[in-house]
N, C-alpha and C positions, 0 to 999 in steps of 0.2 A: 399554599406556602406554609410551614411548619413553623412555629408559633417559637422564636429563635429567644426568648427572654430579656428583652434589652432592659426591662424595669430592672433585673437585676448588675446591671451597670451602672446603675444611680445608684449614689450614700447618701442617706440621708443624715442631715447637720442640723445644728444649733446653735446661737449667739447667745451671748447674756454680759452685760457691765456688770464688772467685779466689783467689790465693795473699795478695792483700790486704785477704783475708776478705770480698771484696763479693759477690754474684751475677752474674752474666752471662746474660745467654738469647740465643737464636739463632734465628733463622727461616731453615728452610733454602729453603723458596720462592722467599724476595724478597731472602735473602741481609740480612737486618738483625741490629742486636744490639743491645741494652739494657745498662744498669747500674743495678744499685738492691744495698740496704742488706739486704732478705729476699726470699726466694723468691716470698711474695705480691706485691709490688712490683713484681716482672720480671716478674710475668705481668700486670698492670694496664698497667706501661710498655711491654710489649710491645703488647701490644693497643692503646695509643695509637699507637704509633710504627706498626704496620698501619693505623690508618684513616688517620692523617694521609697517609704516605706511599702508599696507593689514592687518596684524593683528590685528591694533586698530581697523581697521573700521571693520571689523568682531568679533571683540570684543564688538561694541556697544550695548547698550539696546534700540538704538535708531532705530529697525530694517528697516521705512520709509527713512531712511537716505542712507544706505549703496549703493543703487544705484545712489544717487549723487555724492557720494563720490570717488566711481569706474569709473565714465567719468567725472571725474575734471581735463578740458583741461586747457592745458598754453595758455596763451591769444598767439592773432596772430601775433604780429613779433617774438617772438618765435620759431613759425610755421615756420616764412619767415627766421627764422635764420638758421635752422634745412634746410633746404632746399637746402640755398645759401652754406652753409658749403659742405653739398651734393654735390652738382652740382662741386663744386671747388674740392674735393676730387677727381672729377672722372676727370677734365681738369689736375689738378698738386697737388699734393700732399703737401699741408701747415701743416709743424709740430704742431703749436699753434694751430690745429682746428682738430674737428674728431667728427664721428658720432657713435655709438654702439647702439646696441639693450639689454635690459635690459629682462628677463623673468618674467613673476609673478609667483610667487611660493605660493604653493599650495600645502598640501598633502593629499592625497584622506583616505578618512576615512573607517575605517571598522570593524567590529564586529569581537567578537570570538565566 
């Protein structure tokens, strides 16, 4: 069976409490970011803000576009944030920080 990529159907994300006490998350795929009030929150609004923004770029008439639009990385400390949050996750566990994986969603099409 031919090796089909599903890792590439995972985003990887990240949390962190803002200095104004809110959450933030970050996909670093598609380069998004959310705002909510708890940690639950950001991963729901993330997850909205992933289908909606899959949708428009598959909704485009721009069809040379849709592939830049699907590897639109977060710039690199980002990257370095998503990591060091990592790394510190796995030494001791900081409430205000957290990492999740986001899914792209996609429904497969099909005739009758």
């Amino acid at each position: 069976m031919p090796d089909v990529g599903l890792d590439r159907l995972i985003l990887r994300c990240y949390g962190y409490r803002s200095r104004k006490g809110t959450y933030v998350g970050v996909c670093l795929e598609l380069n998004l970011a959310v705002e909510a009030e708890s940690q639950e929150a950001v991963r729901k609004k993330m997850a909205e803000a992933i289908s909606s923004y899959m949708e428009t770029v598959f909704d485009t008439d721009d069809k040379a576009s849709i592939s830049f639009l699907l590897t639109r990385k977060a710039p690199l400390r980002d990257w370095f944030s998503y990591y060091f949050i990592h790394l510190l996750f796995y030494i001791k566990r900081f409430p205000n920080n957290f990492v999740f994986k986001e899914y792209i969603p996609f429904q497969l099409g099909h005739t009758y």
